[in-house]
C-alpha positions as CSV (number, residue, x, y, z in Angstrom):
1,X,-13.5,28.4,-2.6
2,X,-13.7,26.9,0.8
3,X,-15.9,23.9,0.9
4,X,-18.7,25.0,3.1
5,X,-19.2,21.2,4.8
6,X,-15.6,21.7,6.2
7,X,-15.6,19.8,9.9
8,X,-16.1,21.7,13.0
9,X,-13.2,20.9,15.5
10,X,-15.4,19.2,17.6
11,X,-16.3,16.6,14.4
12,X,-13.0,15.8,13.6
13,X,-11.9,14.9,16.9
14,X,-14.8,12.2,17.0
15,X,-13.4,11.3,13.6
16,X,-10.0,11.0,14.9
17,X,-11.0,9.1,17.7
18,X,-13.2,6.8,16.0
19,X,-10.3,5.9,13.6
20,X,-7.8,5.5,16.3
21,X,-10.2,2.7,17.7
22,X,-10.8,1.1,14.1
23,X,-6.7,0.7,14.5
24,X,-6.0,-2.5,16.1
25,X,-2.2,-1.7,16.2
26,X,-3.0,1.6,18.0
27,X,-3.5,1.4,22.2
28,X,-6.2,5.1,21.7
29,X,-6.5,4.8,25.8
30,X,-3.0,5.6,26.3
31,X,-3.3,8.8,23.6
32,X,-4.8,12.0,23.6
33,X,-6.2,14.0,21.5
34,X,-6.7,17.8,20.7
35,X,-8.1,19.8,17.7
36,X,-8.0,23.6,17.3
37,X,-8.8,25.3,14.1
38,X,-8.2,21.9,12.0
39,X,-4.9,21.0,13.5
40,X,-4.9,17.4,15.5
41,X,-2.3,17.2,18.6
42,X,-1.6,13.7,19.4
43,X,0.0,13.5,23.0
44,X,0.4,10.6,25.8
45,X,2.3,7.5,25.4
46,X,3.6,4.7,22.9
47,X,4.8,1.6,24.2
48,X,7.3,1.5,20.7
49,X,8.1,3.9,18.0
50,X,5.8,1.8,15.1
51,X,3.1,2.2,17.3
52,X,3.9,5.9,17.7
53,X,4.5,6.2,14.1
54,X,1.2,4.3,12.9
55,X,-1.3,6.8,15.0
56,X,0.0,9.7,13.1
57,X,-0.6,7.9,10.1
58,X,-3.9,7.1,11.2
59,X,-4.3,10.7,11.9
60,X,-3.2,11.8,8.4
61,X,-6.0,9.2,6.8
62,X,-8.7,11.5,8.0
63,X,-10.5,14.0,5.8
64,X,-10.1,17.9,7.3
65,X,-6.8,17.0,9.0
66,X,-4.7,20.3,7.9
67,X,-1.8,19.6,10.2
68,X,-0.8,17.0,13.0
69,X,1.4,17.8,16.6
70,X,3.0,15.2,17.3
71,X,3.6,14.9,21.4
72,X,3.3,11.3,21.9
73,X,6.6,10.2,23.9
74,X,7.7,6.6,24.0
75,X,7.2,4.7,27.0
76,X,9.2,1.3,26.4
77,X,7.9,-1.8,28.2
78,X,9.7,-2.8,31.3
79,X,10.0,-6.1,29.8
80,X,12.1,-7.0,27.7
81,X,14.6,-4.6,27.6
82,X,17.1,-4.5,24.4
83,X,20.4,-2.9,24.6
84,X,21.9,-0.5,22.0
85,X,24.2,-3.5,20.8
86,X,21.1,-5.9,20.4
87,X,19.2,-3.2,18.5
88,X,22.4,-2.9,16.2
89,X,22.6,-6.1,15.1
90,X,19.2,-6.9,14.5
91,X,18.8,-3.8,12.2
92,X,21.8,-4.4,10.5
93,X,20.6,-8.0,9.6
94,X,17.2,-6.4,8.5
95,X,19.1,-4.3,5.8
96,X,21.1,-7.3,5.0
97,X,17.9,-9.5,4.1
98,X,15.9,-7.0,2.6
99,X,16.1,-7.5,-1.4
100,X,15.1,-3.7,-2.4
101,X,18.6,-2.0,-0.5
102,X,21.7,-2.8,-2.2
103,X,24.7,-4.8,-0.1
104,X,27.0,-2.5,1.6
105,X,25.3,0.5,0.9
106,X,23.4,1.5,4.5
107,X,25.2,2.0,7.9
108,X,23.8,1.7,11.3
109,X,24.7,3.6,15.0
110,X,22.2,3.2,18.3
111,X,21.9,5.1,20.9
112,X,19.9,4.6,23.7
113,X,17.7,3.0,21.2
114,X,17.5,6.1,18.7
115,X,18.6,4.5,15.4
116,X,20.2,6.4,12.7
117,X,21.1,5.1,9.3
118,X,23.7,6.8,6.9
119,X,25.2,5.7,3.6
120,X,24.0,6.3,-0.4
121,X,21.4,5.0,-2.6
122,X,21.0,5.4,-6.2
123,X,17.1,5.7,-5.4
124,X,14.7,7.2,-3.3
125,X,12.5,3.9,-2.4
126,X,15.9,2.8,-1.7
127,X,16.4,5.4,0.9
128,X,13.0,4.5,2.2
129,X,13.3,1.1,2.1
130,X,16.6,1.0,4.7
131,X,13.9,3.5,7.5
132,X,11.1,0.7,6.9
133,X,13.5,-2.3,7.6
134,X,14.3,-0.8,11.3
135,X,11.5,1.2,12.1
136,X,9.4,-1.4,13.7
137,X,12.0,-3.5,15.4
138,X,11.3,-4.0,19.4
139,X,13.3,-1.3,21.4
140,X,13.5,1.4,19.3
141,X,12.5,4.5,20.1
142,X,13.1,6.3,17.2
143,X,14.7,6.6,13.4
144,X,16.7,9.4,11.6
145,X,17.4,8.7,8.0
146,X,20.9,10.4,6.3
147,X,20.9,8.0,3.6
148,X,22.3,10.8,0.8
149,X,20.6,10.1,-2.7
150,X,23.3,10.0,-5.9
151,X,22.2,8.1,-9.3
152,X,24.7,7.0,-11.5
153,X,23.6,9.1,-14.3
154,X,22.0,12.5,-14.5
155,X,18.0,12.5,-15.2
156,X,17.1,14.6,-18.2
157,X,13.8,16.9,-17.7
158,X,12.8,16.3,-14.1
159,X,10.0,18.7,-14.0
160,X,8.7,17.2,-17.1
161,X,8.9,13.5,-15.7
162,X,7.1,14.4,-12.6
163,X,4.3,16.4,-13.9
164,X,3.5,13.5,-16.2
165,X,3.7,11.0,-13.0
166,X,1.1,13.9,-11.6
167,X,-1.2,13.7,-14.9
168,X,-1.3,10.1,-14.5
169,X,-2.3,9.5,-11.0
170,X,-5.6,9.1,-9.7
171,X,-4.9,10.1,-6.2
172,X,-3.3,13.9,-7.4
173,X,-5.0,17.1,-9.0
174,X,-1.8,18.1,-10.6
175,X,-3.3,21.3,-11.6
176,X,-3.4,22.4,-8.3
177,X,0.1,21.7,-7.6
178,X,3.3,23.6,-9.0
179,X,6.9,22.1,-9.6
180,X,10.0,23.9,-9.5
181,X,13.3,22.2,-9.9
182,X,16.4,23.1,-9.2
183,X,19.5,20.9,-9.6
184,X,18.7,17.8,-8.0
185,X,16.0,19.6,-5.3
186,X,12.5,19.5,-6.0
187,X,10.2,22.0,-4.2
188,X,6.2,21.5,-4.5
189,X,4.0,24.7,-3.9
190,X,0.1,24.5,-4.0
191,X,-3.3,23.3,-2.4
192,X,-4.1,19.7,-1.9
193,X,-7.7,18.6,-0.5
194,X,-6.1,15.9,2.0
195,X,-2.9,14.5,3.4
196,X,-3.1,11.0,1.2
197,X,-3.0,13.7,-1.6
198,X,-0.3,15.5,0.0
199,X,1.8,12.4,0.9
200,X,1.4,11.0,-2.6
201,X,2.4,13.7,-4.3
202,X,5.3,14.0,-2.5
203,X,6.1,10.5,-3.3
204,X,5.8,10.6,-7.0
205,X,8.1,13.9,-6.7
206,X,10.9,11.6,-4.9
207,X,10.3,8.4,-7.2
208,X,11.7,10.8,-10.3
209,X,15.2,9.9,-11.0
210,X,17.9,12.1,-10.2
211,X,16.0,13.5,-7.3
212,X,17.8,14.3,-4.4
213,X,15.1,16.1,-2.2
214,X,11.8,17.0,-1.9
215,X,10.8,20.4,0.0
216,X,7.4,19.9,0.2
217,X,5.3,23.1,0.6
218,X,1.9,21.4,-0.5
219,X,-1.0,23.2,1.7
220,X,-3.9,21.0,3.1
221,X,-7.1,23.4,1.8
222,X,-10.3,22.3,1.4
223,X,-12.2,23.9,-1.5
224,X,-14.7,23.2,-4.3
């Protein structure tokens, strides 16, 4: 059932807003904001890609959010500008230091400050863990992540191991949420009643050994 209390659009945006400002890492007067039918569009300008990144996390914190647009285009400081090489090298070193991301394992290219890792971890965090050391380094506008996932030895009953990390989690109604495995790919159907939900569960799902990808089909739906 739909839960009759569900926010006008008009609500939510003040919501949105209000949240935006409560984010001290977050410039609000430099983005915009529209809401039609439950879905948030987030357009203007960034002055990085963290600070780009942490408004549509913001976003995704706030109750009745069923989708996000994001439009927000990076608008780099004049001063000081970083080079591609520059970029490179501090991202590389970032990998290097970080203790969670094995030696040798993560590559990096930059162009015009777009950064792109590739390379193969046993685990997902792993995999997560390389996008977090570069993704808020000065200069870049951007991440793609094609760190491949391979463990060493095959998982027994994945479907079995992630419905029980579902059971056990305060933050997920697994009953509302189906698994289906196939090989090493683990698609989610369902309803979830926020995107904390949604983003957790998709988390558990990757945190299962011998999990390659996620396809997350998860619906935001507010009910009863």
């Amino acid at each position: 059932m739909k839960n009759n209390m569900e926010k006008t659009d008009a609500q939510l945006k003040t919501d949105v807003l209000a949240e935006l400002k409560y984010e001290p890492s977050v410039k609000v007067t430099d983005i915009g904001i529209l809401v039609k039918n439950g879905v948030v569009t987030l357009n203007g300008y960034a002055p990085s890609y963290s600070e780009k990144y942490g408004a549509v996390r913001v976003v995704k914190r706030i109750a009745g959010v069923k989708a996000i647009a994001d439009d927000i285009e990076i608008k780099l400081p004049h001063s000081p500008l970083r080079n591609d090489g520059d970029i490179a090298a501090e991202a590389a070193n970032q990998i290097k230091w970080s203790s969670l991301i094995p030696a040798g394992t993560a590559q990096v290219t930059v162009s015009e400050g777009w950064v792109t890792v590739e390379g193969q971890v046993e685990w997902w965090y792993q995999k997560k863990a390389v996008e977090d050391a570069v993704r808020y380094l000065a200069g870049v506008t951007g991440v793609t992540n094609l760190i491949s996932i391979k463990p060493q030895v095959m998982p027994g009953d994945v479907k079995t191991s992630i419905t029980s990390a579902f059971e056990r989690n305060a933050l997920v109604d697994a009953k509302n949420i189906k698994v289906e495995v196939t090989g090493n790919k683990v698609t989610l159907n369902g309803n979830v009643r926020n995107y904390v939900e949604l983003e957790e569960a998709e988390r558990a799902a990757r945190s299962a050994y011998g999990v390659f990808s996620v396809d997350n089909q998860l619906k935001v739906d507010w009910f009863d």
